[in-house]
N, C-alpha and C positions, 0 to 999 in steps of 0.2 A: 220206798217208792223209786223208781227208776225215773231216769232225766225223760224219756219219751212219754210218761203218764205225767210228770210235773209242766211240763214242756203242752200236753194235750187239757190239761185244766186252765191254764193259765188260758191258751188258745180258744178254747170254746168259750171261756167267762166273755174274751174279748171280742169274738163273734156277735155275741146272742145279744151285749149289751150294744154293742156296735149298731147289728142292725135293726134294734127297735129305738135306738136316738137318731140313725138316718130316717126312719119312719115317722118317726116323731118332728124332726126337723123339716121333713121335706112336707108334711099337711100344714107345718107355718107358714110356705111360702106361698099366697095367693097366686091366682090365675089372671090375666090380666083380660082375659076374652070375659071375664065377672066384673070388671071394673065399668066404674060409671062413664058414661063419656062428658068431658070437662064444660062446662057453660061459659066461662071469658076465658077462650085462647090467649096464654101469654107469647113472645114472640119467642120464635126459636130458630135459628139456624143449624140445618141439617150438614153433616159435613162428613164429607166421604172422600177417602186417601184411594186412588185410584195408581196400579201401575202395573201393565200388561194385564187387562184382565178384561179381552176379548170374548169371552169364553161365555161369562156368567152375565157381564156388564148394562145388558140390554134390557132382559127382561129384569133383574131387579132395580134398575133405575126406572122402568117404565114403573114398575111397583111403586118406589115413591112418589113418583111423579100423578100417583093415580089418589095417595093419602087425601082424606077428607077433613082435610088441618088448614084453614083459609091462612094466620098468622103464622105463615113461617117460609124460609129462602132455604134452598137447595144450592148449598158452597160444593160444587163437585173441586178436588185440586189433582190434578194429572200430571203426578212423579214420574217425570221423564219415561214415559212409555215408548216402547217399540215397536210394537204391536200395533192390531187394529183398534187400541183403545180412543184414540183421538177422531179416528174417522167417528167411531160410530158417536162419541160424543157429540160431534158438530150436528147430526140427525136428528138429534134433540132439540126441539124449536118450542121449550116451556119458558112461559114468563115470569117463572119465580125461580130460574134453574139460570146460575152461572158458571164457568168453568175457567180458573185460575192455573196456566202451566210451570211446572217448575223443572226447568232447564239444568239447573245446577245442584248438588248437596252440598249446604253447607257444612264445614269441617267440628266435627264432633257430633253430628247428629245420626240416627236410624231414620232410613229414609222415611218409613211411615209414619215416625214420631215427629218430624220435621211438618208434612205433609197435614198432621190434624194438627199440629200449631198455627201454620199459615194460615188452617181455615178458618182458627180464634183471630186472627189477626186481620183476616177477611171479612170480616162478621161484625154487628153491633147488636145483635140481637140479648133480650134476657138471659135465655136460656142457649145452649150448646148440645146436639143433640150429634155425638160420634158413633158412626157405625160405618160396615165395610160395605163393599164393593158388590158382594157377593148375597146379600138381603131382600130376601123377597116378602113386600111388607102388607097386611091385611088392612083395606083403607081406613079403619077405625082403629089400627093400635096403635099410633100418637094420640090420640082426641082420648082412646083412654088410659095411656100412661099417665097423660095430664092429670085425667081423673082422681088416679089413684095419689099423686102427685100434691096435688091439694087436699085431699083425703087428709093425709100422713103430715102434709107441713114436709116435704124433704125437701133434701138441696139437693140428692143424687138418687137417680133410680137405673138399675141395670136391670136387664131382661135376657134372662133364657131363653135362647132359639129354638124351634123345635128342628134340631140336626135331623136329615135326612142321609140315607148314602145307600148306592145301589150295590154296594160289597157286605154280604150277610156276614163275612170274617169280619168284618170290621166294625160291623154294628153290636157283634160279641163283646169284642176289646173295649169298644167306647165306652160297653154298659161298666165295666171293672175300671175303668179310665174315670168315669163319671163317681165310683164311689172316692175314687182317691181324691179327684176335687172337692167332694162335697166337705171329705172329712178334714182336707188343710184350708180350705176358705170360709166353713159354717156359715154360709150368705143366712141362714135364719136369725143370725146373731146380729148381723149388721145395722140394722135399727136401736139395737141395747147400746148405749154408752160404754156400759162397765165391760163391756163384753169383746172380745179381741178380733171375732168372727167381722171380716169386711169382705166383698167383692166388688170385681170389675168387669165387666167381659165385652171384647171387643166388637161384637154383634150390635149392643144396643146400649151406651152411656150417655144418658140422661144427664146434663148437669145444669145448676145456674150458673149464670156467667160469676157471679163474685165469689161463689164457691171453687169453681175452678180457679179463681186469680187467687183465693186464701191459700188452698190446696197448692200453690207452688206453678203450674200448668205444667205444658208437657218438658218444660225449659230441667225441671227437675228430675227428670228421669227421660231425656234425649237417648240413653245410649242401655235403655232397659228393651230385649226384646218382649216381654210379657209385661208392656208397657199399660194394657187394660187391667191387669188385677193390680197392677203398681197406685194407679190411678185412684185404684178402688180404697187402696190401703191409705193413701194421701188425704182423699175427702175424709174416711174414718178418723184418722188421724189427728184432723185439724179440727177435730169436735164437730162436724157437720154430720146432719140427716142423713141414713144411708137405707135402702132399702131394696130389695128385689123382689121380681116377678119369674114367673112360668107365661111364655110369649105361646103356648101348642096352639096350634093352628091359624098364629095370626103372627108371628116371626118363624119364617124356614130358610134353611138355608143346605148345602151340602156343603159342609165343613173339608173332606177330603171324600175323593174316589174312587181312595183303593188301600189296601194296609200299607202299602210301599210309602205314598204318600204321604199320611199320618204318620210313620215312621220321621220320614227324612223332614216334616215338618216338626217334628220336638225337637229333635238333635240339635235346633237351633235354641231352644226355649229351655231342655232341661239343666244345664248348668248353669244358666242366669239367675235361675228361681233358687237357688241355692249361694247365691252370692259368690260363687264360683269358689266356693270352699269343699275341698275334696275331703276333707271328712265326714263332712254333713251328706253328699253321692256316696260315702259307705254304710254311712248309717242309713239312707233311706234304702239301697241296695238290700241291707240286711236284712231292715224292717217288712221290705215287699217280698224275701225271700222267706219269711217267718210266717208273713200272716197270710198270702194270696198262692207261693206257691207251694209249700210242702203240706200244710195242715191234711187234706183229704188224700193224696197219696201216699202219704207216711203213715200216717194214721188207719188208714183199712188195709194196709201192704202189711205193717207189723206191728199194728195193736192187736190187743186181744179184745176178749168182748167189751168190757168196760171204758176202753178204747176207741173201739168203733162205733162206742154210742155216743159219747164225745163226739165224733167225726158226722156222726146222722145231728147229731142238736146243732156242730156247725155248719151242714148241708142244709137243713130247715131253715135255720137264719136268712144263709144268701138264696135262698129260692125264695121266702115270704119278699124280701125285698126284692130282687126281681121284677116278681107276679104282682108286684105292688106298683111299680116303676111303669109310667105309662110310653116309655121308649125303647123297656128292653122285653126279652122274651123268658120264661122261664130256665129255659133251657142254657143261656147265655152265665149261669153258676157255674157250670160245667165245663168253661175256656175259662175260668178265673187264673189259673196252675200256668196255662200258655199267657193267659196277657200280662200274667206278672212279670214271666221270663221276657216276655217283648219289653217290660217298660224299665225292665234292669238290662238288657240290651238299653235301650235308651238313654239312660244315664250314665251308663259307663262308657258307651263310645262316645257320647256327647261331652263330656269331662274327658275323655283321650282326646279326639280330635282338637278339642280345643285347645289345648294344653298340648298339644305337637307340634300344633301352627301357630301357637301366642296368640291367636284371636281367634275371631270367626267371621265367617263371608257373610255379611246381609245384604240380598238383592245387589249382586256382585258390587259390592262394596268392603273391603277388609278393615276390620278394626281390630288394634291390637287387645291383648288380655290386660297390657298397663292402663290402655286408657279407656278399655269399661272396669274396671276394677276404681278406679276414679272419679268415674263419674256415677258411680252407681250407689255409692257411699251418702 
């Protein structure tokens, strides 16, 4: 047998099993627009890291501001903004809505990590309810996260947004973008104990207040910028309840507006998630180069027939998944070869850049590589 027939077996087994445990995994994750709505509201404190974000800030704060959640306060904290973010705040004349500024960063922290700490510290509420700036929220998806909240006995529930974006290129990439989270965070797992599967995402974390103080708060991962799935890994971690939702059509938001965007938005993310270990950025290089870009262009370029049936059993795969996936398009199998090459573009100049400059710029702030490598331990 030749290394390209051993090399195309091995490939399609990992395929076909691949995408009927993402199929499998993703009808465990309930819908939240099916959830019940909660009968005793516990209190919760809504808390949103705001800075420059004139753009989006209006209408999804009107969004919260419209929820049909009597117990709960709107912690807005505004990281030293430049922008129109402070005017349009002040325009805001709700009675459960305050806005705490911070003028300063203190030393060792990411400003947005900083930013949803103050709001715990702003806050006395039960429950801790983090999400961005940028959320536009359907007035019953608190009333039924609670729901489902008390359903389950959880200490933490995170919710899938339904991502919007006006770049069809990039609604491609995100569908190939979205297999590779699914398959390093297994959020269907995160209820299991035994099970290693946790998430977080920065959209919609649900916590209780004592879960987040066991979990360590954000004091333990200040200098993480994928500071929501770190979160996610921490409540797992400390033996607490973890669960997730599907938010479609009751959390939207548009994550990025353009591939440029999405790009220059990982560069900052992809070598944190790896502990900033350059071996682990070659093995997943490798890895994305194995499974996402060569398999269907190697594979029908120079198999032969028995080959290319291999390559049609791993075409079938990612299309059933796809045409199954209520965000992407069938046709989006067909950029898997380019978003891989963009997402190893990603990693590797994200691991350069960083590693030329000793740190990275967040929200023109430099931290060096000694002192997230330190605090991220």
């Amino acid at each position: 047998m030749t290394a390209l027939f051993i090399y195309s077996i091995i490939i399609a087994f990992i395929w076909v099993v691949l995408g009927a445990y993402l199929l499998w995994g993703m009808s465990q994750i309930k819908q939240l627009k099916d959830q019940p709505i909660v009968a005793i509201q516990p209190s919760v404190a809504i808390i949103i890291p705001v800075r420059n974000e004139e753009d989006d800030l209006e209408k999804a704060l009107q969004s919260v501001c419209n929820i049909r959640y009597d117990n709960h306060r709107i912690v807005v904290i505004n990281d030293r903004s430049t922008d129109r973010t402070a005017e349009i705040l002040a325009q805001f004349n709700h009675p459960k809505l305050s806005v705490t500024t911070i003028d300063t960063l203190p030393s060792g922290w990411l400003g947005k990590n900083n930013a949803l700490y103050q709001g715990y510290l702003n806050s006395t509420e039960e429950w801790l309810l983090f999400t961005d700036a940028d959320i536009e929220y359907h007035p019953d998806a608190l009333s039924r996260a609670f729901g489902y909240v008390e359903k389950r006995n959880l200490d933490h529930l995170t919710i899938f947004a339904d991502v919007q974006s006006r770049s069809t290129l990039l609604k491609s990439v995100l569908s190939t973008f979205s297999i590779m989270l699914l398959s390093l965070t297994r959020p269907w797992d995160a209820i299991k104990p035994n099970r290693s599967g946790a998430i977080g995402i920065g959209a919609f974390n649900l916590v209780k207040r004592t879960a987040y103080e066991k979990a360590g708060t954000h004091t333990k991962i200040k200098l993480r910028p994928d500071d929501d799935l770190m979160l996610g890994r921490n409540i797992k971690a400390a033996g607490l309840r973890q669960d997730a939702l599907v938010g479609q059509q009751y959390l939207c938001l548009e994550w990025y507006r353009s591939l440029n965007q999405f790009v220059n938005g990982l560069l900052k993310n992809s070598f944190p998630v790896t502990n900033y270990n350059v071996f682990r950025v070659v093995a997943d290089c490798m890895n994305t180069l194995a499974s996402f870009v060569l398999p269907l262009p190697v594979m029908f370029i120079f198999g032969d027939t028995a080959i290319r049936l291999m390559a049609c059993a791993i075409a079938l795969a990612q299309l059933i998944f796809m045409a199954a996936s209520k965000t992407s398009k069938w046709w989006h199998m067909l950029m898997m070869p380019f978003a891989g090459c963009l997402m190893i573009y990603i990693m590797v100049r994200g691991a350069y850049v960083t590693l030329k400059q000793g740190g990275i710029y967040w929200r023109d702030t430099f931290y060096s590589l000694a002192e997230l490598k330190g605090k991220s331990k």
